[in-house]
C-alpha positions as CSV (number, residue, x, y, z in Angstrom):
1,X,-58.1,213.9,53.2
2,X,-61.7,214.5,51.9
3,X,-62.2,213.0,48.5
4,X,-63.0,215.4,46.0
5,X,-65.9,215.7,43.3
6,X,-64.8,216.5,39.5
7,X,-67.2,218.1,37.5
8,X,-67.1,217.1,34.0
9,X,-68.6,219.6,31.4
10,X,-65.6,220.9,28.7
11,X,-67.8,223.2,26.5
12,X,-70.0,225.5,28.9
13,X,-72.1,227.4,26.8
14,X,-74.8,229.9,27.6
15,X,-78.3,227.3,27.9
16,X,-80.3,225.5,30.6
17,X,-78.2,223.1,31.3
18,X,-75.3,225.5,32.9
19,X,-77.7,227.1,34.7
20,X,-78.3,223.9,36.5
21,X,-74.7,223.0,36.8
22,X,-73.9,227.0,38.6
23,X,-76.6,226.3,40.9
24,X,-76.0,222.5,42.0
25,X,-72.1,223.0,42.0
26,X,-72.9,226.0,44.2
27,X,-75.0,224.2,46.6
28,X,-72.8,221.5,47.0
29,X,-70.0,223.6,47.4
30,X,-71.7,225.7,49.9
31,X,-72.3,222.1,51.4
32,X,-68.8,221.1,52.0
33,X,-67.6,219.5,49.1
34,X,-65.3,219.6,47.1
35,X,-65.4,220.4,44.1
36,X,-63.2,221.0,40.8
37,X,-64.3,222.1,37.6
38,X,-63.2,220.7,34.3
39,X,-64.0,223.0,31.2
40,X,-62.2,224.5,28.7
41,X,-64.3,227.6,29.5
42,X,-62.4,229.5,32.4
43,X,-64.1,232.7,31.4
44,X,-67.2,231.0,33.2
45,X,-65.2,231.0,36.5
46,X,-67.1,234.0,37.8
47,X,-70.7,232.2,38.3
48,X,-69.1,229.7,40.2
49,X,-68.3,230.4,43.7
50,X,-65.0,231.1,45.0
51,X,-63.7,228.1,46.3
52,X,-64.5,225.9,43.6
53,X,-61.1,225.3,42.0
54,X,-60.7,225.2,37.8
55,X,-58.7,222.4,36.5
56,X,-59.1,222.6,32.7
57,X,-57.3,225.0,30.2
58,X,-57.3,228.9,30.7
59,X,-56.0,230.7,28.1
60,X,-58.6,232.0,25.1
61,X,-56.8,229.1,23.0
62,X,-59.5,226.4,23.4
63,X,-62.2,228.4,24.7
64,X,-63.4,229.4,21.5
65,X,-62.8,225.7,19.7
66,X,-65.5,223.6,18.7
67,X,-67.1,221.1,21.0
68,X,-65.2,218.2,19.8
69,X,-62.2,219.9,20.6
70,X,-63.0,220.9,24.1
71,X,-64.0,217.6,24.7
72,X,-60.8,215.9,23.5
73,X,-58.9,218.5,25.5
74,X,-61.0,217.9,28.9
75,X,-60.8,213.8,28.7
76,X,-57.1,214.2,28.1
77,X,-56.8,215.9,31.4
78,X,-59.1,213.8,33.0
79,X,-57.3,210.6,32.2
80,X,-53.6,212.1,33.7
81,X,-55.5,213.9,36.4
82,X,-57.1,210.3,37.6
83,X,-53.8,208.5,36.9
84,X,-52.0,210.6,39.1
85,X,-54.2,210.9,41.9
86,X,-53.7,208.3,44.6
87,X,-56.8,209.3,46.1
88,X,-58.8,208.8,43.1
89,X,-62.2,211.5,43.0
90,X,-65.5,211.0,42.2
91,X,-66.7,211.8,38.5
92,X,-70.1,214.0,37.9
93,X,-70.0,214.2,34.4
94,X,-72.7,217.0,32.8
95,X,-71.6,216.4,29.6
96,X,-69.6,214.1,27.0
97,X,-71.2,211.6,29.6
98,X,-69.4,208.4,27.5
99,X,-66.2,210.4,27.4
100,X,-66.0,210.5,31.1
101,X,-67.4,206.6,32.0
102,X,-64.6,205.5,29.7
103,X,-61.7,207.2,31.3
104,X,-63.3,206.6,34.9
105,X,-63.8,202.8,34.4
106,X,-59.9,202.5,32.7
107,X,-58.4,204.2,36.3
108,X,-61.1,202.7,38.3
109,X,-63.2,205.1,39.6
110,X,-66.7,206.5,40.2
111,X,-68.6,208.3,37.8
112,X,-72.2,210.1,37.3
113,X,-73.5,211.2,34.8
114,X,-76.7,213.9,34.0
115,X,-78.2,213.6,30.7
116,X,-80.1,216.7,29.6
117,X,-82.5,215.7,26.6
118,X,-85.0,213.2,25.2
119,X,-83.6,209.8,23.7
120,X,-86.1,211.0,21.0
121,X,-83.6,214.0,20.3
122,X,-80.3,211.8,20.1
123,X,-78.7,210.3,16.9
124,X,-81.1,207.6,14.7
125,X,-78.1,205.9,14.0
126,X,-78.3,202.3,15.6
127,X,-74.6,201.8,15.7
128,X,-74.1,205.1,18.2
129,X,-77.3,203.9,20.3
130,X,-75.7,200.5,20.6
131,X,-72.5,201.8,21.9
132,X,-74.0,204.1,24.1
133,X,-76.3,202.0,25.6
134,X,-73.2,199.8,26.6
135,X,-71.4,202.8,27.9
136,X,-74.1,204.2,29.8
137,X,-74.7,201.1,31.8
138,X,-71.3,201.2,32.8
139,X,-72.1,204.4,35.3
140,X,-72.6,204.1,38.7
141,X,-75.4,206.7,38.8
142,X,-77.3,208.5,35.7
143,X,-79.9,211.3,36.8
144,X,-82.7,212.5,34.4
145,X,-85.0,215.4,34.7
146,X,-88.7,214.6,34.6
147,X,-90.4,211.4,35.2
148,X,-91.0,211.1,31.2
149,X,-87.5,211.3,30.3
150,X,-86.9,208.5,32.8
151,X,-89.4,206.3,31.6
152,X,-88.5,207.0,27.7
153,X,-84.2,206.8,28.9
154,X,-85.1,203.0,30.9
155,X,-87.0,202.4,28.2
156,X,-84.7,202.6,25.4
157,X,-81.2,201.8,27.1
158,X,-82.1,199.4,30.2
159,X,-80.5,201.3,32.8
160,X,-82.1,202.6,35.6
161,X,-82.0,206.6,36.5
162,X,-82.8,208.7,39.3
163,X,-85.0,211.1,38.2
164,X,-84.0,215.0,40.3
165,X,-86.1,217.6,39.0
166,X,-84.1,221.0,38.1
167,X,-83.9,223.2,41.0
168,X,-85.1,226.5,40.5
169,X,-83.9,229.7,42.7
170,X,-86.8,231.9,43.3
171,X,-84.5,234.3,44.7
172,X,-82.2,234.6,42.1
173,X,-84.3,235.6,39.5
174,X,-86.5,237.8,41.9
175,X,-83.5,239.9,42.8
176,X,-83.0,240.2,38.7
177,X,-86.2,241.9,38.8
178,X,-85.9,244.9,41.4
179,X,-85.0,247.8,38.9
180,X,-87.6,248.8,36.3
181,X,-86.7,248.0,33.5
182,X,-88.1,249.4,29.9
183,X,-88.0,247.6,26.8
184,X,-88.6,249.6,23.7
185,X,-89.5,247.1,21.5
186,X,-92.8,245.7,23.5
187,X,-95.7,248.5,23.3
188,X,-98.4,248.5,25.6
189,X,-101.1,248.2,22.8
190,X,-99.7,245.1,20.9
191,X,-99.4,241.3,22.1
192,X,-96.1,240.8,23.6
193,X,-94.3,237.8,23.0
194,X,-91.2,235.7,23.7
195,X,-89.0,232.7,22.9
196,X,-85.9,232.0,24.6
197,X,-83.4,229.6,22.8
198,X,-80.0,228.6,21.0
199,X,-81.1,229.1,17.4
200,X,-81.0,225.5,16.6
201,X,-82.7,223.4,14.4
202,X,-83.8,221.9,17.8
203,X,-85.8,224.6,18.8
204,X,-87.5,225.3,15.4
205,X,-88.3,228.9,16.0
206,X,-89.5,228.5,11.9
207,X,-92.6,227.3,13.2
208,X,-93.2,230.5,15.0
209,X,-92.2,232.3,12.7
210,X,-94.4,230.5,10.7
211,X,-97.4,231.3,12.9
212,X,-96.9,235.2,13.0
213,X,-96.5,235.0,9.1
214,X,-99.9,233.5,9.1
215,X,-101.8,236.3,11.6
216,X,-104.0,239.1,9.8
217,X,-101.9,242.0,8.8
218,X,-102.9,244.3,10.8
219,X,-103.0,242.1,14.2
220,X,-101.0,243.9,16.6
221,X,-98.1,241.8,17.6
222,X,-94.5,242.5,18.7
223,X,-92.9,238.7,18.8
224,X,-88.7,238.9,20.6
225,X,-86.7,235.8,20.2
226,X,-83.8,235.9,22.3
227,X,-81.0,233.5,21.8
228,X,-77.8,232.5,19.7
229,X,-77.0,229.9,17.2
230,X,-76.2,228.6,13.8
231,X,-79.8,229.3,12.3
232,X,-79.5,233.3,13.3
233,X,-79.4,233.5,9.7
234,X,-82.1,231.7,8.0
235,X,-84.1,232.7,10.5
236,X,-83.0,236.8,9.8
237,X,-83.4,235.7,5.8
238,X,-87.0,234.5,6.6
239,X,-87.8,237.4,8.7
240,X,-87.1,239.9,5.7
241,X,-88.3,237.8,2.7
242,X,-91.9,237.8,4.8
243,X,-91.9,241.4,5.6
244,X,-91.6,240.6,9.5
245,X,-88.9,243.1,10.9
246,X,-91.7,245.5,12.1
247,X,-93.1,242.2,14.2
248,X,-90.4,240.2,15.3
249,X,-86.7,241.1,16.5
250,X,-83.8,238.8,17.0
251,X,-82.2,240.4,20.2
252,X,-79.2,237.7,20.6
253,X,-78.0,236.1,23.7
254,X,-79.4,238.1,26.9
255,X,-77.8,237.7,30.3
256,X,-81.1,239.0,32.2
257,X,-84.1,237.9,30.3
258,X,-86.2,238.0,33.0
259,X,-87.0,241.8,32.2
260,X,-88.5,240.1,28.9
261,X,-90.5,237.2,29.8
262,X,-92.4,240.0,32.5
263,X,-93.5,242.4,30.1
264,X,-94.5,239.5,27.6
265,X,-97.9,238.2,27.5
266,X,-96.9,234.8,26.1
267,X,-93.5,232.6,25.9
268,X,-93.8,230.4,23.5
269,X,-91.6,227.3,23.2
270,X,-91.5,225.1,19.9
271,X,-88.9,222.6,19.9
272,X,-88.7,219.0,18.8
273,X,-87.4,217.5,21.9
274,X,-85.9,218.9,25.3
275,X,-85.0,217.4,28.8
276,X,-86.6,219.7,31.2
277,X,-87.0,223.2,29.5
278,X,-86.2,226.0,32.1
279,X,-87.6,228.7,30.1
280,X,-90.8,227.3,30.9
281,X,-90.0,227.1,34.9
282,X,-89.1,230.8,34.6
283,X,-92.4,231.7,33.2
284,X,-94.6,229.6,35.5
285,X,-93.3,231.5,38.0
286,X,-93.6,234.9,36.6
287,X,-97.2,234.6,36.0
288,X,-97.0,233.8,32.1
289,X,-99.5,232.0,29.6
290,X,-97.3,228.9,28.0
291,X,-97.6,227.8,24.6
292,X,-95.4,225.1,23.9
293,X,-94.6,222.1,21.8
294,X,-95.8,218.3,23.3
295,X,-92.0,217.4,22.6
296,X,-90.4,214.6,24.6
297,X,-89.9,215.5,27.4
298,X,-90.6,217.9,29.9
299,X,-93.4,220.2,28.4
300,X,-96.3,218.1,29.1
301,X,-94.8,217.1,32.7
302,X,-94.6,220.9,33.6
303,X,-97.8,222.2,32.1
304,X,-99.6,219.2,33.7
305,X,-100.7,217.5,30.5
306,X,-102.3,220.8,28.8
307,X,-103.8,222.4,32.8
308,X,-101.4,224.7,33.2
309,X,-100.7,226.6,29.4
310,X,-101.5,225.0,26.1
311,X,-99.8,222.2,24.2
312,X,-99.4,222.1,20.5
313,X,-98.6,219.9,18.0
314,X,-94.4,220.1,16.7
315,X,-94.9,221.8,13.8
316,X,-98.2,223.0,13.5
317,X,-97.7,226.8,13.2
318,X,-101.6,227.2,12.3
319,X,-102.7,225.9,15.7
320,X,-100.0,228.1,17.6
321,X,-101.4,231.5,15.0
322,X,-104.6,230.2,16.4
323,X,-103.7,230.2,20.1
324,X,-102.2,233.7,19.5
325,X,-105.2,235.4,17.8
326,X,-107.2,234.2,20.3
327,X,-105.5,235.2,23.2
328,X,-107.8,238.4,24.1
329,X,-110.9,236.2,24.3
330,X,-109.8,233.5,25.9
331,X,-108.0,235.5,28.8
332,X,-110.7,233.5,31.8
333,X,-109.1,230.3,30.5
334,X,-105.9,231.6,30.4
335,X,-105.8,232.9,34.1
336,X,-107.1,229.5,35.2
337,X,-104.1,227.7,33.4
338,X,-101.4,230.2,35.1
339,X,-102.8,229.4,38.3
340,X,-103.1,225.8,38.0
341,X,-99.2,225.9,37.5
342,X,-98.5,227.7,40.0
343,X,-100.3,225.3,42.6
344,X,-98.1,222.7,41.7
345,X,-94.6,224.7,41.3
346,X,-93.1,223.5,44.6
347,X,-92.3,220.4,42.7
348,X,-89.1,222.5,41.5
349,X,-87.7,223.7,44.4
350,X,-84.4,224.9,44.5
351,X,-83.4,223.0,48.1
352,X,-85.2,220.1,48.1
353,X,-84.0,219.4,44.3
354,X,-80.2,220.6,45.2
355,X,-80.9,218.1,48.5
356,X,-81.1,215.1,46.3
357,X,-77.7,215.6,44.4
358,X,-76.1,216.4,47.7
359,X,-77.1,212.9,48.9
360,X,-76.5,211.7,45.6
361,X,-73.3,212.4,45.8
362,X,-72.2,211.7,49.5
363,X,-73.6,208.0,48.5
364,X,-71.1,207.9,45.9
365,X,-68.3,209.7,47.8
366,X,-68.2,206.9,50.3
């Protein structure tokens, strides 16, 4: 019988990170492994492919619970799923990493895990870092993103990662793009631009928000932020206290952004820390200028240190209003910067990338 690959990941949300997980899942389905999913989300079944089997809850009772929840819910499963199994499977855990080492070193056996952001990003508290540290080295494998984020993860927990960069699918996101597509909010005689994100504190879209506050009045600008969160609000609030509505529109989750980032001049990304951002990916390859944040990590590594789009400050919303008035006259610089990431944009690519977690995995399989 072949042994089977769980793939841990209770809460799967609407971000970068389930992109990766549909599209190495996918892979190594397609592969010949096999695989089961454990979420409490089984509305996400669809982007999965066929014969990849859910084994977590399916009814709309938990998949609307917090985090927490879904994660007490998924490692309960887990445990009596491993204790039953004679032939135990290996773990792949996306998410709730220390959840899933725990209940794979109690039943004795293998586990991965994937972390997704900066150290830099994770709790101050030195208790949780202590305990984490000592759970983490407890994984057979951990995979990071970027080289950064391995050096900075090594660096701060002592255990080594293997470092697979996101794979990104051309194709996919070409064949999003074959029917025109009009948006009404973008005008051909303004500067179009976008930020795609979960409206979280992590992101900070104040800071751009910030920065078209601070243009002249009568710059033409039309600014869409597309994404969902818990700062919808205040950022809505600020929008209206500052007279903005005209400039900047909150458009919500979208399921094809790819429409957007096209017709924008600039994507803009502001957060405090990330893993490997694939917003930016996505724009690289549609021709974009990048303006983003020098947040640990991933940024700097895709922009090639400032070669390929513009690095800013995390905060400084004057230098990002500057970059954004200026945009017109520094269009030479600009084009020299878009092509300079695309040179090196191979260093994504989806099969060679999905190649390493397939041998990844077959090493642990054994």
């Amino acid at each position: 019988m072949k042994k089977k690959l769980i793939i841990f990941h209770p809460s799967l949300e609407e971000g970068g990170v389930e992109k990766n997980l549909y599209l190495i899942s996918n892979y190594l389905n397609d592969q010949g492994i096999v695989i089961e999913i454990l979420t409490c989300n089984y509305d996400k079944k669809k982007r999965f492919n066929k014969g990849i089997k859910f084994i977590g809850t399916k009814g709309l009772f938990f998949q609307n619970k917090s985090r927490t929840v879904k994660y007490l819910i998924c490692s309960i499963i887990l445990f009596f799923t491993l204790l039953l199994r004679k032939n135990k499977p290996l773990i792949f855990a996306f998410q709730a990493n220390i959840f899933a080492i725990i209940i794979a070193k109690i039943l004795n056996t293998k586990v991965i895990t994937r972390s997704n952001s900066a150290p830099s990003g994770w709790s101050k508290n030195i208790l949780k870092k202590s305990i984490y540290k000592f759970f983490i080295n407890l994984a057979d494998d951990v995979v990071v993103n970027s080289i950064e984020f391995k050096k900075s993860f090594e660096k701060e927990f002592k255990k080594k990662t293997i470092f697979i960069y996101n794979p990104f699918n051309k194709n996919y996101i070409n064949s999003k793009l074959k029917k025109n597509y009009k948006i009404k909010f973008f005008k051909n005689n303004f500067l179009k631009i976008i930020s795609i994100g979960r409206l979280t504190d992590q992101k900070d879209h104040l800071t751009l928000l910030k920065s078209i506050q601070l243009l002249d009045s009568s710059f033409k600008v039309k600014l869409i932020i597309a994404g969902k969160g818990k700062n919808y609000s205040l950022l809505k609030n600020f929008i209206l206290k500052n007279k903005l509505q005209n400039k900047i529109k909150l458009l919500g989750y979208l399921k094809n952004p790819y429409h957007y980032i096209k017709h924008a001049n600039i994507v803009v990304l502001t957060s405090k820390f990330e893993g490997l951002p694939n917003i930016l990916l996505e724009a690289q390859h549609l021709n974009k200028y990048i303006i983003s944040t020098n947040c640990p990590t991933g940024p700097k590594e895709i922009l090639l240190n400032g070669k390929a789009g513009d690095l800013i400050n995390m905060g400084d919303y004057k230098k990002l209003s500057s970059l954004i008035m200026d945009f017109d006259k520094n269009k030479k610089r600009i084009n020299k910067k878009i092509k300079e990431g695309l040179k090196y944009f191979n260093r994504f690519d989806y099969e060679a990338n999905c190649k390493k977690y397939l041998d990844l995995v077959k090493k642990n399989l054994l």
